[in-house]
N, CA, C and O atoms as a MOPAC input file, in Angstrom:
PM7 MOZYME 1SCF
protein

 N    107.64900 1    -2.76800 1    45.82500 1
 C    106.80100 1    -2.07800 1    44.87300 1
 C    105.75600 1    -1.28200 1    45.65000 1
 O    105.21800 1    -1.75600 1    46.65100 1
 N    105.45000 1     0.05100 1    45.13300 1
 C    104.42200 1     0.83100 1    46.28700 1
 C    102.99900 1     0.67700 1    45.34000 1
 O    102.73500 1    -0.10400 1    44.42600 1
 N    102.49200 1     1.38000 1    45.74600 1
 C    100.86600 1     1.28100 1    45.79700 1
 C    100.39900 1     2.16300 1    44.38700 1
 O    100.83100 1     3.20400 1    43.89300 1
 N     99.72800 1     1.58500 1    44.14700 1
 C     98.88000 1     2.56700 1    42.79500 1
 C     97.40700 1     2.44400 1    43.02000 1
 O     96.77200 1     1.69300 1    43.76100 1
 N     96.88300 1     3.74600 1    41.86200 1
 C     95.53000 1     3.37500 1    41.88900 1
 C     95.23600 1     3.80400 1    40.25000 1
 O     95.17200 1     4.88400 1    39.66200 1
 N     95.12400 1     2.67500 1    39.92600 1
 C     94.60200 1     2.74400 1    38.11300 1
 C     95.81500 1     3.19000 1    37.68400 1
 O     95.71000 1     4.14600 1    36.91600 1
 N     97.16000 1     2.76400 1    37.95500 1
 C     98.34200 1     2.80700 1    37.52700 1
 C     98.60700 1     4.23100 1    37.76200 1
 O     99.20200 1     4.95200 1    36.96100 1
 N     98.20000 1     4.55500 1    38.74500 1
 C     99.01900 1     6.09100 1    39.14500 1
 C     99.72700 1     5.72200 1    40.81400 1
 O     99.19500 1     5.06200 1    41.70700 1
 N    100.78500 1     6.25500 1    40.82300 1
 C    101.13300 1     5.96600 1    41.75500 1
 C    100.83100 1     6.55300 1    43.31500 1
 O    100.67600 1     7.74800 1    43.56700 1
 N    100.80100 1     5.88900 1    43.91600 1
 C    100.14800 1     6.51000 1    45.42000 1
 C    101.78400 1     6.35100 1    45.75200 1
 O    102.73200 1     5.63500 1    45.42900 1
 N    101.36000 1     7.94900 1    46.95500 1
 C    102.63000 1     8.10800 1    47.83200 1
 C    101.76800 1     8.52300 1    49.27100 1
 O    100.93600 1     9.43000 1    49.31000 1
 N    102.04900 1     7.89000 1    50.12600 1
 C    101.38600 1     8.34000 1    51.67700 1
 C    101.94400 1     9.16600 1    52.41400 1
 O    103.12000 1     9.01100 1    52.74500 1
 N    101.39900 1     9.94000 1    52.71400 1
 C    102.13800 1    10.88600 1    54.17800 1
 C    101.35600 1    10.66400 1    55.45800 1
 O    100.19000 1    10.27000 1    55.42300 1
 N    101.93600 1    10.89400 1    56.47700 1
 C    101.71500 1    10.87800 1    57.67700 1
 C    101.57000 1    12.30100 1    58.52200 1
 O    102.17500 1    12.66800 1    59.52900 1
 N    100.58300 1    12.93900 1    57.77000 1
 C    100.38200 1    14.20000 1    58.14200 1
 C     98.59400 1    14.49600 1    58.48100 1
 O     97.59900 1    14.23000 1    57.80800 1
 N     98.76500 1    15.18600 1    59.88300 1
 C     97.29900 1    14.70800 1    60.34200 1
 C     96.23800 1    15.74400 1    59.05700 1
 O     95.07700 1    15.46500 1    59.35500 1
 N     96.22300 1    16.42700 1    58.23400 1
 C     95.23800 1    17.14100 1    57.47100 1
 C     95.07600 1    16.02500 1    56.75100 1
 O     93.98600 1    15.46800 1    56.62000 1
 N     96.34300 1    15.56100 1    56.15000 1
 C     96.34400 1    14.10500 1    54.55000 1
 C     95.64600 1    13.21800 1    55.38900 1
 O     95.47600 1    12.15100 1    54.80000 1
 N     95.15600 1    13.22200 1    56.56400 1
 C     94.55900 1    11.92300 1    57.38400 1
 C     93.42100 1    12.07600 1    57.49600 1
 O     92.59400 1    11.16700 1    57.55500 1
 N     93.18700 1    13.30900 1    57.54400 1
 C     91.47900 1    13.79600 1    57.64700 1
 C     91.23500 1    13.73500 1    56.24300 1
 O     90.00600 1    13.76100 1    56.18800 1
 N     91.77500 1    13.65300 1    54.77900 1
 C     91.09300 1    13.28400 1    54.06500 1
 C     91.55800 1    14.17500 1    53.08600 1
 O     90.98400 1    14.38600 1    52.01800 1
 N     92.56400 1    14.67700 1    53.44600 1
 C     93.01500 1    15.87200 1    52.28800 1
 C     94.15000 1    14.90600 1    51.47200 1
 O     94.88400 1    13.98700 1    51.83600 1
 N     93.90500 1    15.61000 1    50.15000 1
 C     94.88300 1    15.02500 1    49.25800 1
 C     95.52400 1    15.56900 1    48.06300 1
 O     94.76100 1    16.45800 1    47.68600 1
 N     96.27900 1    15.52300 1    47.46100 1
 C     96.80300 1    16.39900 1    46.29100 1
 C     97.42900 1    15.85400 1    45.18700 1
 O     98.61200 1    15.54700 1    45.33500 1
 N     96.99800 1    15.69700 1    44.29900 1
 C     97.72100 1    15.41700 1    42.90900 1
 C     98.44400 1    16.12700 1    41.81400 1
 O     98.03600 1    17.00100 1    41.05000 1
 N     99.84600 1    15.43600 1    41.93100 1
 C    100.64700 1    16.10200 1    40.52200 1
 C    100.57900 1    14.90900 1    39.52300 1
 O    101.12800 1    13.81900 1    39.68300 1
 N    100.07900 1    15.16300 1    38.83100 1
 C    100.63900 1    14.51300 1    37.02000 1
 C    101.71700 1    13.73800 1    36.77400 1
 O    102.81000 1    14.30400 1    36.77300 1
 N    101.68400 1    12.93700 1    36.62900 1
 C    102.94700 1    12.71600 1    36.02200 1
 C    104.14600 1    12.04400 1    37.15900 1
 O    105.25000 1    11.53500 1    36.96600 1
 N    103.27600 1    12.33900 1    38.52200 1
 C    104.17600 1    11.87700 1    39.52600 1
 C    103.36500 1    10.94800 1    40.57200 1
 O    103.82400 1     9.90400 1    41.03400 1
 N    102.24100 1    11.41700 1    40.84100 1
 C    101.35800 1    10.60100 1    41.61000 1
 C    100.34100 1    11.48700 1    42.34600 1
 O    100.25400 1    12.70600 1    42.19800 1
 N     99.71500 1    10.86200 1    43.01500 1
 C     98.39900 1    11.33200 1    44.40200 1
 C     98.88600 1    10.85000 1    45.23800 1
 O     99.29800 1     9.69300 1    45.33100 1
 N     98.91300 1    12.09100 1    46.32800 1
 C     99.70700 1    12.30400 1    47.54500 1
 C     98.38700 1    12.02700 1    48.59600 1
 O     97.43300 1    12.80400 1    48.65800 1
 N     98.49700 1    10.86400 1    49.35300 1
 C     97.13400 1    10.89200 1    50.15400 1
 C     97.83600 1    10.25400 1    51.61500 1
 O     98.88300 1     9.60800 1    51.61200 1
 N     97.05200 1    10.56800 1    52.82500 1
 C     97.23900 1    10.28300 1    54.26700 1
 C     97.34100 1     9.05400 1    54.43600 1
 O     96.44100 1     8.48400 1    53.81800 1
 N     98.30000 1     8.04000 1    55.21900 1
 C     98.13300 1     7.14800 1    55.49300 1
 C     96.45200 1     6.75900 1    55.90300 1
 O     95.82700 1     5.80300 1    55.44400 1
 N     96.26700 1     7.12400 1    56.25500 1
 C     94.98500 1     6.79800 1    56.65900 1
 C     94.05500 1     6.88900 1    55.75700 1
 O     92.88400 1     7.09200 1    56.07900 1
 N     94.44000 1     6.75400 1    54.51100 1
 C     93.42300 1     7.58800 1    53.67600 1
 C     93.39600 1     6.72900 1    52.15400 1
 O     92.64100 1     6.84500 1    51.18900 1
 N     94.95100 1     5.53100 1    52.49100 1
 C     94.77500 1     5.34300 1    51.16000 1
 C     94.13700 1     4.25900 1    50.82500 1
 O     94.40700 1     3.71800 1    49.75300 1
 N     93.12300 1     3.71100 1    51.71700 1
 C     91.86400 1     3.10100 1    51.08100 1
 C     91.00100 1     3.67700 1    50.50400 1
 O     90.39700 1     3.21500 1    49.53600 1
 N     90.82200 1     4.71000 1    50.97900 1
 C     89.75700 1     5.60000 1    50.76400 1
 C     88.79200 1     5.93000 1    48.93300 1
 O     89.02400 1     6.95900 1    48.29900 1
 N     87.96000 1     5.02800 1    48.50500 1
 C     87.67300 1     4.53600 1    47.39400 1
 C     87.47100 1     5.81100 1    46.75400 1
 O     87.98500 1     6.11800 1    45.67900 1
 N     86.67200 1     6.58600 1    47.47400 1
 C     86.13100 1     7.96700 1    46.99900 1
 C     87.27300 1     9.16300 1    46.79600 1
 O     87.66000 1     9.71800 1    45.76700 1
 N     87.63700 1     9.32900 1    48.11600 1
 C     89.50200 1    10.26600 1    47.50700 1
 C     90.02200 1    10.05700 1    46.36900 1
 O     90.27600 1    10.89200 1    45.50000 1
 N     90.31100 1     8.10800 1    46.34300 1
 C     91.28800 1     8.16600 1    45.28900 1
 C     90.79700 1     8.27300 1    43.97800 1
 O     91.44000 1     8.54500 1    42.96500 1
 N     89.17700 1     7.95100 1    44.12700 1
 C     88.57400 1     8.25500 1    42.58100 1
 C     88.56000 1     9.76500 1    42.01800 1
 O     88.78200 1    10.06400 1    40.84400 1
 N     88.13200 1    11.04800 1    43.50800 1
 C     88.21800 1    12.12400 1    42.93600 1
 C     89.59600 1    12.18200 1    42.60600 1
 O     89.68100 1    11.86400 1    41.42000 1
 N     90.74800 1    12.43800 1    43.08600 1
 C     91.73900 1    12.44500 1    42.77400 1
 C     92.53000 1    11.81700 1    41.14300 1
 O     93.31200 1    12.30900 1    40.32800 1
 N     92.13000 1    11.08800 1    41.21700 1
 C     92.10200 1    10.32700 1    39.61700 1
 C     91.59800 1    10.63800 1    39.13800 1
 O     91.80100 1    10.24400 1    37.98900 1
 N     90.29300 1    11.71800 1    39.27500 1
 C     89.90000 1    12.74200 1    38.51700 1
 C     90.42100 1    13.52600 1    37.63700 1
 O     90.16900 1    13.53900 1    36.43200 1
 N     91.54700 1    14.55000 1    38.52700 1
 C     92.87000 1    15.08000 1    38.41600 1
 C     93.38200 1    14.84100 1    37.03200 1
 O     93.26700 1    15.50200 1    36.00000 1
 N     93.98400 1    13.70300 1    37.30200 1
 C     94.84900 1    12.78300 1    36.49000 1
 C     94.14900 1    12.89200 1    35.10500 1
 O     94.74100 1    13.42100 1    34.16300 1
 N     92.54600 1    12.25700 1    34.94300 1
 C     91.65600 1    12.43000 1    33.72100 1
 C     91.35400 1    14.28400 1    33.58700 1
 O     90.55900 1    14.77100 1    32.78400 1
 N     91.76800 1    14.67800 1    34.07200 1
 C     91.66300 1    16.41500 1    33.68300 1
 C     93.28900 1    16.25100 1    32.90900 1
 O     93.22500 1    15.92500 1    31.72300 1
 N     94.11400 1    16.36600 1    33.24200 1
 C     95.88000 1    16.36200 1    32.80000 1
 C     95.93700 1    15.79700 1    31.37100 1
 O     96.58600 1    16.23200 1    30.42000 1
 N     94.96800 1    14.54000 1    31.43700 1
 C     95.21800 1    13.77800 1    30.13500 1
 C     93.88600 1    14.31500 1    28.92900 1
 O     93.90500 1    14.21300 1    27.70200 1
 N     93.08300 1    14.74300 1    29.59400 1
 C     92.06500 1    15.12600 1    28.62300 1
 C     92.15900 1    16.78100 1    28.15900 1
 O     91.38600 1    17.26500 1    27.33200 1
 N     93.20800 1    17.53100 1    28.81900 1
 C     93.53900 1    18.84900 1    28.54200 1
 C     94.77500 1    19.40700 1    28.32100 1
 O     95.06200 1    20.55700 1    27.98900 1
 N     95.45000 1    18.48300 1    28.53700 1
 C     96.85800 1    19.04100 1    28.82400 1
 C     97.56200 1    19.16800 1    29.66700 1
 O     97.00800 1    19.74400 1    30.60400 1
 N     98.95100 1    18.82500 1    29.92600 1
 C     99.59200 1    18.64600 1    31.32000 1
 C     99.56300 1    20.79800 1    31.55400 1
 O     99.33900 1    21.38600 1    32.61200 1
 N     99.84900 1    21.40400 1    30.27100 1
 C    100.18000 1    22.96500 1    30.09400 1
 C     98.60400 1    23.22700 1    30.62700 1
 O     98.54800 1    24.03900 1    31.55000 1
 N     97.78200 1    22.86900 1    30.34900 1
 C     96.55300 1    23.49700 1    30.59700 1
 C     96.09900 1    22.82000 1    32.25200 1
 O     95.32000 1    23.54200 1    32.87600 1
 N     96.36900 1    22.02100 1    32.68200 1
 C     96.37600 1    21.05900 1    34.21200 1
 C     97.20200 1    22.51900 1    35.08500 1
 O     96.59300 1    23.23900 1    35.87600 1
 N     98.48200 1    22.67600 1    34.75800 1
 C     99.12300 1    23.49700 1    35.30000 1
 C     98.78700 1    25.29400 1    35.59400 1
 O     98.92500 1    26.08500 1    36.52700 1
 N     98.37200 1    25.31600 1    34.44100 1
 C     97.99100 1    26.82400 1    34.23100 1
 C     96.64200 1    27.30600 1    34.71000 1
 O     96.57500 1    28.40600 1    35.25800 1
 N     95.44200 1    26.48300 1    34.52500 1
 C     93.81800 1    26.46900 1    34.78500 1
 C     93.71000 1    25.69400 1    35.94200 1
 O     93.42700 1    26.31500 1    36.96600 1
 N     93.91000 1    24.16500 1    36.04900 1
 C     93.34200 1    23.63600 1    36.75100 1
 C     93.97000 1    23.45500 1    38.56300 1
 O     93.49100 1    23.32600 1    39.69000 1
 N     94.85200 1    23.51900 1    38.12900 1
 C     95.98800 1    23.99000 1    39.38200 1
 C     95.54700 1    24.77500 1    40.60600 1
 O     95.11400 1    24.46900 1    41.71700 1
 N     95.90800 1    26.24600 1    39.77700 1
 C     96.03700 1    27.58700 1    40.34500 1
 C     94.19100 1    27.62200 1    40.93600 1
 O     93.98400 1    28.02300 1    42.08100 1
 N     93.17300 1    27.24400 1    40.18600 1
 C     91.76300 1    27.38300 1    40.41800 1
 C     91.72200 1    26.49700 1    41.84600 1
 O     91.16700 1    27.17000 1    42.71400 1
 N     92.14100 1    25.20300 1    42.33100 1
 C     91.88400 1    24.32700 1    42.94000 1
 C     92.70200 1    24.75200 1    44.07200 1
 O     92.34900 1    24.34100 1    45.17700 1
 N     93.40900 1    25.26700 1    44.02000 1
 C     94.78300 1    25.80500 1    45.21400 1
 C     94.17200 1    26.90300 1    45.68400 1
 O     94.00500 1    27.17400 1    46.87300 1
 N     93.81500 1    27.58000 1    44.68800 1
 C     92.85700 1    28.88700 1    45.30400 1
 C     91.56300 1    28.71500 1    46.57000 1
 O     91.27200 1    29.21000 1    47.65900 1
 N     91.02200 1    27.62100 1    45.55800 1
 C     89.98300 1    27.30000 1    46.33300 1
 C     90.16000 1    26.48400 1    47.74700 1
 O     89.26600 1    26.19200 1    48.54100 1
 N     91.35000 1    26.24200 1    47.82600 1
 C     91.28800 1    25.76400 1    49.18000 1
 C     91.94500 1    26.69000 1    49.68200 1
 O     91.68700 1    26.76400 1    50.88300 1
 N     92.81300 1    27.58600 1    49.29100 1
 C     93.27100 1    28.85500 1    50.66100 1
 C     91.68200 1    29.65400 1    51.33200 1
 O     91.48900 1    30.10300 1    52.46200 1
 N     90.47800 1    29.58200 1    49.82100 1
 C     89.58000 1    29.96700 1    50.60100 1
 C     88.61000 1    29.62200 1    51.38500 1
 O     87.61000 1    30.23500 1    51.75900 1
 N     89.06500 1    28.41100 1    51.63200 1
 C     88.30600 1    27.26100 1    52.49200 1
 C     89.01900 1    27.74600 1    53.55800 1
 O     88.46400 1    27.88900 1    54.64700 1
 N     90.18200 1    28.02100 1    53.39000 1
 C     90.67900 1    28.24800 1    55.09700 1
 C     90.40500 1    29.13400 1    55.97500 1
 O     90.52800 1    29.09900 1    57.20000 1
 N     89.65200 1    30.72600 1    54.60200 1
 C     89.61600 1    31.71300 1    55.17600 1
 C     88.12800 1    32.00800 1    55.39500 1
 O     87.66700 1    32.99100 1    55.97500 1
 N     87.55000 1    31.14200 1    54.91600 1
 C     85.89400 1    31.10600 1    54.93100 1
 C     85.29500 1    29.70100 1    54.50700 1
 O     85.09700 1    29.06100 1    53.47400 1
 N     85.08100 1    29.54900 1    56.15900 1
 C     84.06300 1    27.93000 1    56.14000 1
 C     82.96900 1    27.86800 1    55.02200 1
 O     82.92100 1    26.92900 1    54.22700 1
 N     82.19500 1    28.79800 1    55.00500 1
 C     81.14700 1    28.85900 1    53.83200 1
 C     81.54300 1    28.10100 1    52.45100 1
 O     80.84600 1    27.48400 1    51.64500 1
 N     82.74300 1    28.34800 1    52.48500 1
 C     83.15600 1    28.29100 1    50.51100 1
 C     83.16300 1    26.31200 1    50.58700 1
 O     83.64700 1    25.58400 1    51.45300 1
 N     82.63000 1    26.05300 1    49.66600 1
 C     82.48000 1    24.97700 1    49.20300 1
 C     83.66700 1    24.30700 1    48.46500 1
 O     83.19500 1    24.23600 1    47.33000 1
 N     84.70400 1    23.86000 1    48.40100 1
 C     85.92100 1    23.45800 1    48.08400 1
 C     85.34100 1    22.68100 1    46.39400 1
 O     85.67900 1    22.94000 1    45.23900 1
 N     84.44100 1    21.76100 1    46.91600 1
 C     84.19000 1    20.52400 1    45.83300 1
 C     83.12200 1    21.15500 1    44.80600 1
 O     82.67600 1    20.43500 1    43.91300 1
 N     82.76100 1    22.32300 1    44.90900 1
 C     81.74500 1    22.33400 1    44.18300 1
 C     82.25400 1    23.52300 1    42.86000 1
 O     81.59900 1    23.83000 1    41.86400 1
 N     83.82800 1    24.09100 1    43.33100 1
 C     84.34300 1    24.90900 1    42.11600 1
 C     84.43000 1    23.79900 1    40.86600 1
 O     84.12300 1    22.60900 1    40.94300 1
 N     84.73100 1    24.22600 1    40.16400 1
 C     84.26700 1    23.89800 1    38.39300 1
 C     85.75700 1    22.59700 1    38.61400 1
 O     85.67400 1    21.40600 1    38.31400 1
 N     87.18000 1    23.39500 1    39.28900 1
 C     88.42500 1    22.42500 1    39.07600 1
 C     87.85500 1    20.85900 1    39.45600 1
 O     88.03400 1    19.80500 1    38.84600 1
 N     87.19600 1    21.10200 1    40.54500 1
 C     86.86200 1    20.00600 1    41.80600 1
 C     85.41000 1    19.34300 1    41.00300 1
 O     85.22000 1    18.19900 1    41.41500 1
 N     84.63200 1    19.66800 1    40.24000 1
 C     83.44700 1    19.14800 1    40.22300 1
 C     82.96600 1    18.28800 1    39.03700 1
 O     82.11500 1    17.41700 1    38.85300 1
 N     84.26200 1    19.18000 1    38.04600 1
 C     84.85000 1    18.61800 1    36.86300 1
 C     85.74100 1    17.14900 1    36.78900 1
 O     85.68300 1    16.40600 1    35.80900 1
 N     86.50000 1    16.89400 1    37.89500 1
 C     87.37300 1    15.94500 1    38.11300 1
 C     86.53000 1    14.73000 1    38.44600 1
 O     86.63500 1    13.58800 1    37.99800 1
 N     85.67200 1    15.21900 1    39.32800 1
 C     84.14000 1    14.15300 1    39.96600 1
 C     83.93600 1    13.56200 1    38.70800 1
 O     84.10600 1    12.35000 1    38.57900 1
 N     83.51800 1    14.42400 1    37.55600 1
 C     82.20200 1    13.90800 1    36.54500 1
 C     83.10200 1    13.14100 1    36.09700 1
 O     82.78700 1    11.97000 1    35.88500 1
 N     84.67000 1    13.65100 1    35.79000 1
 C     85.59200 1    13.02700 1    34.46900 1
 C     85.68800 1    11.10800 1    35.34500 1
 O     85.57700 1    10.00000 1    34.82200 1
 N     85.92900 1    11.51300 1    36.77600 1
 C     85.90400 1    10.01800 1    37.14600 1
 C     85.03800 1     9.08300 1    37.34200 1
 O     85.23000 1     7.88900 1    37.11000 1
 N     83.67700 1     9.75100 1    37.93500 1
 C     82.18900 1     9.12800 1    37.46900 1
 C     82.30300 1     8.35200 1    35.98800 1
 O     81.92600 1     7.18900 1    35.84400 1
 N     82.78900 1     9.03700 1    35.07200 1
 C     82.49500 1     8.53400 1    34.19400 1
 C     83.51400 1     7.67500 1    33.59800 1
 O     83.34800 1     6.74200 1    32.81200 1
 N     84.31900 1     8.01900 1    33.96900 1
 C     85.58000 1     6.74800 1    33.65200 1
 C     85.10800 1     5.18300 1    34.62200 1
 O     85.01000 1     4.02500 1    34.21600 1
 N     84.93100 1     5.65700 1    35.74900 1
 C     84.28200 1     4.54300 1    36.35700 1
 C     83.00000 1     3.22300 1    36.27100 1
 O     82.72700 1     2.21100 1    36.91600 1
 N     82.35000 1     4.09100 1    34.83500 1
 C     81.14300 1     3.58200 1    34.86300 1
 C     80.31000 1     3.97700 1    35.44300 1
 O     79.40300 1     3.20100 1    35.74500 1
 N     80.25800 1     5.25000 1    35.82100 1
 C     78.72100 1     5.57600 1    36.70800 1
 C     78.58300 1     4.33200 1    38.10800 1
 O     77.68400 1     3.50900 1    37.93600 1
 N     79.30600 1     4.20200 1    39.25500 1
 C     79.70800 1     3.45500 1    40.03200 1
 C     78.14000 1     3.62900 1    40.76400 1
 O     77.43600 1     4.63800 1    40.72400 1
 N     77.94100 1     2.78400 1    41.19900 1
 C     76.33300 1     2.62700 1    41.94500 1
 C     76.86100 1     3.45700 1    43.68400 1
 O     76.21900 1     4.33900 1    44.25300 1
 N     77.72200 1     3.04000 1    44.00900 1
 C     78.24900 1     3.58200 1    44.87200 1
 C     79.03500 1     5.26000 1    45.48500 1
 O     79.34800 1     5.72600 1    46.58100 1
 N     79.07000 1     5.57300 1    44.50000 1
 C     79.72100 1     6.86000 1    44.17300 1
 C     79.42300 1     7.90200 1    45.63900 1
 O     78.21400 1     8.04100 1    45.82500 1
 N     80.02700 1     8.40600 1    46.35200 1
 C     79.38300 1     9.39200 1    47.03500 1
 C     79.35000 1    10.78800 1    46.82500 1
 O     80.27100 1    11.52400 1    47.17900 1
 N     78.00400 1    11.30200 1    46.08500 1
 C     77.62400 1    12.18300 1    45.24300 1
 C     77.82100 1    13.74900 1    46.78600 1
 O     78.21100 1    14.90100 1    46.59100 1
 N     77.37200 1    13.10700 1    48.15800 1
 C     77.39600 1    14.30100 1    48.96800 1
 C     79.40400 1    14.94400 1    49.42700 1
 O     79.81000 1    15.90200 1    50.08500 1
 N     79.89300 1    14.19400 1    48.92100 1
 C     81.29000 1    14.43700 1    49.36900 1
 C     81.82800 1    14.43300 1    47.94700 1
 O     83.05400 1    14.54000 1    47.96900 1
 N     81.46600 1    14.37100 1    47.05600 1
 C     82.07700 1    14.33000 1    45.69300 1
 C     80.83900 1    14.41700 1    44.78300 1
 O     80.17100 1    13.50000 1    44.30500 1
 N     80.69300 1    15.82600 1    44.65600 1
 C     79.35700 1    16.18200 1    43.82300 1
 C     80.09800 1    16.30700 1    42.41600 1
 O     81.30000 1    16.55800 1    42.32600 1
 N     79.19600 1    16.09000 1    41.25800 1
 C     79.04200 1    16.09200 1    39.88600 1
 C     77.97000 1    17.14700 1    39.26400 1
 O     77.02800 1    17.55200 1    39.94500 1
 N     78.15000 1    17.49700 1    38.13200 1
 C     77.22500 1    18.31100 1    37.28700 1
 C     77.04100 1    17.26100 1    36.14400 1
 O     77.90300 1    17.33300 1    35.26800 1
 N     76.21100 1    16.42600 1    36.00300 1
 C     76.20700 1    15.58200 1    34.74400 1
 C     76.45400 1    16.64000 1    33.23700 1
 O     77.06500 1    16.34900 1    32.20900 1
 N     75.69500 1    17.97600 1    33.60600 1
 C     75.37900 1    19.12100 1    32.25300 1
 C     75.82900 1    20.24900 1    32.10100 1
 O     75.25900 1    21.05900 1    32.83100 1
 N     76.80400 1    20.78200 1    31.31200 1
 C     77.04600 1    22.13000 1    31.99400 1
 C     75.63300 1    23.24400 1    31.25600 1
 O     75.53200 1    24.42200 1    31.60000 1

């Protein structure tokens, strides 16, 4: 039996970026995270973020909006250090949806996984 987190399924790769902390979620299939990574309390909560975006909007609306915005935003992370990955609306939105599924976790790390409590 493999690994889950809040009944989503984890799949690991052994790829040195997924190790530094990168990770990616499809719907419906799982969160793709680095061996090295799949303790990682904070990944897998943003990431399960994801998951609470898919179910609170639509797998059609996950695909079409939240997708293409979040993919974007990291080609422009590649092409400019400046750009802030976590702080686009896809990425910051997923934070709050899991903050708050979580209970407002005392622990949360707000500098690597920022939130907007308000829009």
């Amino acid at each position: 039996m493999g690994r889950n987190f809040e009944g989503v399924r984890l799949f690991t790769l052994d790829i040195r970026r997924f190790n530094r902390g990168t990770a990616c979620t499809i719907p419906g299939i799982g969160i793709f995270v680095g061996k090295k990574q799949v303790s990682n309390t904070g990944l897998l909560r943003h990431e399960f973020g994801h998951i609470l975006q898919s179910r609170q909007n639509g797998v059609l609306y996950f695909w079409m909006r939240i997708a293409p915005s979040s993919i974007w935003s990291v080609f422009l992370t590649v092409l400019d250090k400046r750009h802030k990955h976590m702080h686009t609306r896809a990425e910051w939105t997923a934070n709050r949806l899991s903050y708050d599924y979580f209970n407002r976790p005392a622990d949360w790390d707000f500098k690597r996984y920022p939130i907007q409590l308000e829009e």
